[in-house]
N, C-alpha and C positions, 0 to 999 in steps of 0.2 A: 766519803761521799762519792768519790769518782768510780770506788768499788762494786758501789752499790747498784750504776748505771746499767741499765741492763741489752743495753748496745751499746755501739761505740761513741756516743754522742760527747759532747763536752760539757764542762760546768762555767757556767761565767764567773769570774772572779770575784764582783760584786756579790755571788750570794754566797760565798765562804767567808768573805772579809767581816760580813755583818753580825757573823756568829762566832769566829774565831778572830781575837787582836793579835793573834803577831803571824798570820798567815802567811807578810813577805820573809820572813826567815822559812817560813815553812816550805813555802812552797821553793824557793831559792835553792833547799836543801834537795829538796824531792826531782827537779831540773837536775843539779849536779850527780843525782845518784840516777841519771835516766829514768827517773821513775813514772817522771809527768813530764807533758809540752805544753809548752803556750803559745798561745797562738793570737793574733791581731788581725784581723780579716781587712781593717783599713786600720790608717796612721793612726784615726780619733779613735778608733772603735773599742768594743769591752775586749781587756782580757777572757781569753776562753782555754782552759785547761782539759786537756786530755790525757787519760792513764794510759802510760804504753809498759803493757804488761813485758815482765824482763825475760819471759820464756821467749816471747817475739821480739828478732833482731828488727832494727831498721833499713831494712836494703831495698835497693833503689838500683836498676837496669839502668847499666852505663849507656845506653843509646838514650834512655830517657833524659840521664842529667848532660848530658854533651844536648838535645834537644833544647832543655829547660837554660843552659848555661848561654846557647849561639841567639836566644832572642831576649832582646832588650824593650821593656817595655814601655812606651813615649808616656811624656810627663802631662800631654794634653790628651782627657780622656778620649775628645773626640776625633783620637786620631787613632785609636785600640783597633778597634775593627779594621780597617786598614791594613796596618800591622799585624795583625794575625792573619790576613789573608794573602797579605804580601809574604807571612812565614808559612804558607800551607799549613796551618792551625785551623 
């Protein structure tokens, strides 16, 4: 299904689950072989999987993840904006 995407968009978990039962072994497998990501955009929110084709590595510009790494994000939403402007974000 993920192959079929014709961008890079993702599938929410929910509509693989409903078609295929043993999906968490599958997909559990397809994670450990790099094949797919999953992803949670909030704590409740749907699983959403994405294929990461294996011709394309995952890399990531070390000034980006030392950026991403030195800001910590506060646990009261409405204190984000703040924090991102107190990080020049």
């Amino acid at each position: 299904m993920l192959e079929q995407q014709p961008n890079l968009a993702g599938v929410e978990f929910s509509q693989i689950s409903e078609s295929f039962p043993k999906v968490d072994v599958a997909v559990a497998e397809l994670v450990a072989a790099n094949a797919v990501t999953v992803l949670r955009f909030r704590e409740d929110g749907p699983r959403i999987l994405f294929r990461r084709p294996l011709s394309t590595p995952l890399a990531m510009d070390s000034s980006l993840k030392s950026l991403w790494n030195s800001f910590a994000v506060p646990r009261d939403p409405s204190q984000i904006i703040d924090a991102l402007h107190k990080g020049n974000i």
